[in-house]
C-alpha positions in Angstrom: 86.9 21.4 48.0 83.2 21.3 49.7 82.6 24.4 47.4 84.2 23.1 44.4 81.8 20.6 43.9 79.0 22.8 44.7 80.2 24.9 42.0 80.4 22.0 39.5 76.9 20.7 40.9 75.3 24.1 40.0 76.7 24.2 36.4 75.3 21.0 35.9 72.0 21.6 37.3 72.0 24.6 34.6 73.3 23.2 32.2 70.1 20.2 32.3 67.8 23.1 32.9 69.0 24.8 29.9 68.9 21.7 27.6 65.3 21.0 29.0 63.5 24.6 28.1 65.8 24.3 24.5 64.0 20.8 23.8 60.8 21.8 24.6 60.7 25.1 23.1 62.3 23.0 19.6 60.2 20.0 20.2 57.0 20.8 22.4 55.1 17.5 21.3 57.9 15.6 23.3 56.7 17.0 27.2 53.2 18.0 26.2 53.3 19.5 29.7 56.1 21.9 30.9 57.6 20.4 33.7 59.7 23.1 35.9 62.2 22.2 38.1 61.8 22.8 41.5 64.0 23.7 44.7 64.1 20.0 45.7 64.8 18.9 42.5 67.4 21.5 41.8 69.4 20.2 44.9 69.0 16.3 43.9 71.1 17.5 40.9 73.6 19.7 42.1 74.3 16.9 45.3 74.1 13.8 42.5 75.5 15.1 39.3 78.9 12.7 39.8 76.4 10.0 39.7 74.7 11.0 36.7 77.9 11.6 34.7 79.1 8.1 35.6 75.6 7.1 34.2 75.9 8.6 31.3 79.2 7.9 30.8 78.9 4.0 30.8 75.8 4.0 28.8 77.7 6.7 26.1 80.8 3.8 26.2 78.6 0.8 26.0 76.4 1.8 23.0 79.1 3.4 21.4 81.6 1.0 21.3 79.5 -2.2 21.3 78.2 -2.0 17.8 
C-alpha cells in the first residue's frame, strides 16, 4: 500500500514537472527565470500530492459550478 502511494506520488511529481518545462518552453515571459525542481522539492510532492488534488479539486468544483 506504502508503495502504492509512492508510485502515484512520483507520477504526480512528473507529471507537474512536465507541465512546468511545457509552460515555460510555450510561454517563457510567464517564469522569466527557470525555476528547477529540486530533491527536497521533488519529495514535498510525491509525500503531499493527495493534498494538492483535494486542492485542486475544490477550487475546480467551486469555480465551476458557482457561476
Amino acid at each position: 500500500m506504502i508503495i502504492n502511494y509512492l508510485i502515484i506520488g512520483l507520477v504526480f511529481a512528473g507529471f507537474i514537472e512536465y507541465t512546468k518545462d511545457r509552460i515555460i518552453k510555450k510561454w517563457p515571459a510567464l517564469m522569466p527565470e527557470a525555476f528547477d525542481f529540486g530533491l527536497g522539492e521533488r519529495g514535498m510532492l510525491i509525500l503531499f500530492w493527495p493534498l494538492c488534488l483535494f486542492v485542486f479539486c475544490y477550487s475546480f468544483y467551486k469555480s465551476y459550478y458557482n457561476k
